[in-house]
C-alpha positions as a Python dict, from the first residue, in 0.01 Angstrom:
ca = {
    (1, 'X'): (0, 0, 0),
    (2, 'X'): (-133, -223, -283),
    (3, 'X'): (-430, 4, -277),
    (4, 'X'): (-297, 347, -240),
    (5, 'X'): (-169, 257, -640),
    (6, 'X'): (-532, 94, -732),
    (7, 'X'): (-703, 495, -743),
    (8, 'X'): (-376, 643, -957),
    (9, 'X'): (-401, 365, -1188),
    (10, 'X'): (-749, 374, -1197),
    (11, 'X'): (-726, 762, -1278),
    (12, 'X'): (-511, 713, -1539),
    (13, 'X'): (-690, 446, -1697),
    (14, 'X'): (-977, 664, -1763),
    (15, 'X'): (-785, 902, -1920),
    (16, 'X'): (-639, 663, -2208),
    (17, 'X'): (-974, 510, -2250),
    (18, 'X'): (-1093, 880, -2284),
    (19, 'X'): (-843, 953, -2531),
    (20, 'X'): (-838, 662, -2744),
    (21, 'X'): (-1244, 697, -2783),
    (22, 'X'): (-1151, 1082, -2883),
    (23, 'X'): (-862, 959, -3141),
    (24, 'X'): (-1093, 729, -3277),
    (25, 'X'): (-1426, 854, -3356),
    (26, 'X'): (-1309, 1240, -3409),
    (27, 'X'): (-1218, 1338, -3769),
    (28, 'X'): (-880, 1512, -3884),
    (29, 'X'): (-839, 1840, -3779),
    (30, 'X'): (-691, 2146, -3948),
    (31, 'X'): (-343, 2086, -3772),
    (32, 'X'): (-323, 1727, -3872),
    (33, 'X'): (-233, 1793, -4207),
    (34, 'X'): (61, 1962, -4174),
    (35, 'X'): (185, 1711, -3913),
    (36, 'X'): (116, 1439, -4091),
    (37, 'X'): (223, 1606, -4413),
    (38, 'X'): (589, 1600, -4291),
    (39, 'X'): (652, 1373, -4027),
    (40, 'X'): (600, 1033, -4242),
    (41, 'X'): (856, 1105, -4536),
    (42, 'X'): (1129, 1231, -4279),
    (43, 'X'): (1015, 869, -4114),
    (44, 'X'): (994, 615, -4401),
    (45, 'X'): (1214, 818, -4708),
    (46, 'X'): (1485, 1007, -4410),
    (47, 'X'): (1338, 1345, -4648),
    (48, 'X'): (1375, 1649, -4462),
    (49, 'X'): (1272, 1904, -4745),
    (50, 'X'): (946, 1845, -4632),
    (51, 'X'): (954, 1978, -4274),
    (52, 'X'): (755, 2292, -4153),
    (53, 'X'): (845, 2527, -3931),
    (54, 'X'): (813, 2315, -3610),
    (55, 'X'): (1091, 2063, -3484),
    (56, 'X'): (1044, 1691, -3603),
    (57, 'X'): (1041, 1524, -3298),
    (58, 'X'): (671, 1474, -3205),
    (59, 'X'): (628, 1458, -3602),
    (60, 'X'): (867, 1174, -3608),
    (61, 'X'): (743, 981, -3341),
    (62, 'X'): (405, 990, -3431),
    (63, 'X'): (488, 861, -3785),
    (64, 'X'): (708, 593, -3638),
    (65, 'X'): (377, 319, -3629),
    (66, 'X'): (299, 382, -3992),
    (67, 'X'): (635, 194, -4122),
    (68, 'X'): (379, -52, -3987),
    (69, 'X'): (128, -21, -4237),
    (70, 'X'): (357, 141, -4530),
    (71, 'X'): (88, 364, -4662),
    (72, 'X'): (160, 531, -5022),
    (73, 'X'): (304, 923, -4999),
    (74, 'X'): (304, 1159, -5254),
    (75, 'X'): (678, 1204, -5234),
    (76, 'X'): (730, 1202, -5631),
    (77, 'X'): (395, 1475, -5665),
    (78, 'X'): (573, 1794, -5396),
    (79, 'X'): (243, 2061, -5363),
    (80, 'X'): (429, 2391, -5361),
    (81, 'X'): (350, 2737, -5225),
    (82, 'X'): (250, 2997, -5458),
    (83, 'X'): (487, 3161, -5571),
    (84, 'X'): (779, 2976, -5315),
    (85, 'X'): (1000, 2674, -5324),
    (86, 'X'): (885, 2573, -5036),
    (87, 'X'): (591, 2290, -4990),
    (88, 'X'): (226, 2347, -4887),
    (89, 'X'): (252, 2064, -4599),
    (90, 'X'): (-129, 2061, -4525),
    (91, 'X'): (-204, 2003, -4886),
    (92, 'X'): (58, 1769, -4917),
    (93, 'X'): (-135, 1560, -4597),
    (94, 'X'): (-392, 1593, -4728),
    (95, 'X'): (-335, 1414, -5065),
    (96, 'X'): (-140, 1181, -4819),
    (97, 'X'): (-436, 1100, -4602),
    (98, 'X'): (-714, 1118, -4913),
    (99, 'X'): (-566, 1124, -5226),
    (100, 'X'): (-315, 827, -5226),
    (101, 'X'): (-614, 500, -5117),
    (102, 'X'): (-492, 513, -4788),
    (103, 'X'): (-711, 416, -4468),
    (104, 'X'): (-699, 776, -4341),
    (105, 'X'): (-903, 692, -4028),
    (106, 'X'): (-647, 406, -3940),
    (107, 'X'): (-364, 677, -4022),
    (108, 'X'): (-485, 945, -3832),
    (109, 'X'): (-543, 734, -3528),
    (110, 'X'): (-203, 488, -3531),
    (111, 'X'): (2, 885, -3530),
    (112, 'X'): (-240, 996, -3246),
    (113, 'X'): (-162, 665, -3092),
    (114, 'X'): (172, 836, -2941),
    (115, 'X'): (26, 1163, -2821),
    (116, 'X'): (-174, 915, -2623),
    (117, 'X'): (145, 748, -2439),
    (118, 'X'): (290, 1108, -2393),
    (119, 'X'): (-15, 1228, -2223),
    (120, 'X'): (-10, 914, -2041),
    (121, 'X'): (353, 957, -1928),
    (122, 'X'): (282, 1315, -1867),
    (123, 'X'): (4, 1232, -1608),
    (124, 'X'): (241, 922, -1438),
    (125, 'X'): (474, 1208, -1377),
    (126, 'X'): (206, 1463, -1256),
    (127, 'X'): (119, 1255, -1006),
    (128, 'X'): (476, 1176, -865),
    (129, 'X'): (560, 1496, -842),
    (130, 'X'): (265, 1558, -683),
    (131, 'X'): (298, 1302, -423),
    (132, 'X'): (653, 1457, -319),
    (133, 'X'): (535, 1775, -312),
    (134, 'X'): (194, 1736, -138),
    (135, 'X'): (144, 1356, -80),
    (136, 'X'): (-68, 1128, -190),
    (137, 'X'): (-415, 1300, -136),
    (138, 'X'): (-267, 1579, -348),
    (139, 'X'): (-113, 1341, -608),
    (140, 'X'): (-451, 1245, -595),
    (141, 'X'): (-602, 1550, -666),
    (142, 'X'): (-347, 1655, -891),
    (143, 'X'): (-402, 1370, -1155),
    (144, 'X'): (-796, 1388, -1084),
    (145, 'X'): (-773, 1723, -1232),
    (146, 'X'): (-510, 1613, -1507),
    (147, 'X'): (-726, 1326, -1640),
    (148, 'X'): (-1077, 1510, -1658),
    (149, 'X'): (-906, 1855, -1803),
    (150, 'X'): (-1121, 1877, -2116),
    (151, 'X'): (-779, 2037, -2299),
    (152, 'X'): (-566, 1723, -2156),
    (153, 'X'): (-815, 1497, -2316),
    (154, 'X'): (-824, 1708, -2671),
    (155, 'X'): (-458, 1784, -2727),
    (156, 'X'): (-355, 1465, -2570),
    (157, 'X'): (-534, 1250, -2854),
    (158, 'X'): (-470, 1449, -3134),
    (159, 'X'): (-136, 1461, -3381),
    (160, 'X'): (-4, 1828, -3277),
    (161, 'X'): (341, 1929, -3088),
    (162, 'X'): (80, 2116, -2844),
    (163, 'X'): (64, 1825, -2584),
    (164, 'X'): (437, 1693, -2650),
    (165, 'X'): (556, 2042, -2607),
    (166, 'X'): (400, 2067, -2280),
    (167, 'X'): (537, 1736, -2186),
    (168, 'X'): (854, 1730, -2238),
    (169, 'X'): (862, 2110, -2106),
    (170, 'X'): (722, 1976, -1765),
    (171, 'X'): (1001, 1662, -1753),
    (172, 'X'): (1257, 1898, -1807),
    (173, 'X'): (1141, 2113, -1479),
    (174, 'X'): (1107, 1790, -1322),
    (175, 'X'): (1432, 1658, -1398),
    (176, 'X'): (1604, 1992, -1314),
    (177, 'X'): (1415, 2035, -965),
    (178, 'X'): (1561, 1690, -902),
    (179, 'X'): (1903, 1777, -1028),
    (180, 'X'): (1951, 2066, -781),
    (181, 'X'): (1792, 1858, -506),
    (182, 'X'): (2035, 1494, -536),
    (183, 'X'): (2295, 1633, -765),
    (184, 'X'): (2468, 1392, -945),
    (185, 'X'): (2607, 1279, -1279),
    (186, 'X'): (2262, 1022, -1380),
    (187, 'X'): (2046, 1294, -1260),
    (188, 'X'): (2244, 1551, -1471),
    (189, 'X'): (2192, 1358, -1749),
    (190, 'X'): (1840, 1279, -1744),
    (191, 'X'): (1854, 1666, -1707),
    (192, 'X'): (2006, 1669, -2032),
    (193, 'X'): (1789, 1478, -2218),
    (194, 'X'): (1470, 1622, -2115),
    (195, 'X'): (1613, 1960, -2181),
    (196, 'X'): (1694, 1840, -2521),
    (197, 'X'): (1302, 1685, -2575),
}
């Protein structure tokens, strides 16, 4: 039994070690900005003026492991649309990340950091429900294909909502399959809460 868990494990190990190397030597992309741009002051100032369009979940969570490192944020200097009252979030990451003598690299990789344990999570629980569904040579299969998917490996190590989205999307159908299989109050609640995510 000891062994069926060794290949899984294995599997899944490769993918964080795939991601990490990704969220560590790949620069900031486009999307970073704005993420990064609003979900540290919501984080370390509670300053919700500053969020986009997007809900502040992921963007929270991500900026949780900076009140860490306390880097400097233009929160006194707001970058504003033209002509709007409303902020320019990638500029004001980007000032964040290059303007303010922060360690962007260490920045960029501490938020993708998070992503990582998502996709991580997201794989554990492509692989259960695999194994109920098809056992454990399709579990197998399943998280074979999860952990080599060149998009798993991109979104899952960089700070977007694409990969959390998808995430917490797939929990909820998990948890709701479940709930109409064994219904009960703990497995209505964990409904609940994934719907919520």
């Amino acid at each position: 039994m000891k062994f069926r868990w060794w290949l899984p494990s294995t599997l899944l190990l490769i993918l964080v070690v795939q991601c990490l190397y990704f969220a560590w030597d790949t620069g900031q992309t486009l999307d970073e900005t704005f993420y990064n741009g609003s979900g540290y002051p919501m984080v370390r100032y509670n300053d919700y003026r500053i969020l986009g369009e997007h809900p502040p979940l992921i963007m929270q969570l991500g900026s949780l492991p900076l009140l860490l490192i306390q880097p400097k944020y233009p929160i006194d200097q707001p970058i504003y649309l033209p002509n709007s009252t409303g902020f320019d979030l990638s500029k004001m990451g980007s000032r964040f990340l290059y303007e303010m003598g922060n360690d962007a690299h260490l920045i960029l990789f501490l938020e993708r950091a998070v992503v990582i344990l998502i996709t991580l999570f997201l794989g554990w629980i492509v692989y259960r429900w695999a194994h109920q569904l098809y056992g454990y040579g399709g579990a197998v299969l399943a998280l074979t294909l999860y952990s080599f998917c060149p998009n798993t490996i991109t979104y899952g190590s960089q700070f977007t909502s694409d990969l959390a989205v998808t995430a917490f999307f797939f929990f909820a159908l998990y948890r709701v399959k479940r709930f109409f299989e064994l219904p009960s109050v703990r497995n209505g609640v964990w409904t609940g809460i994934f719907c919520g995510l």
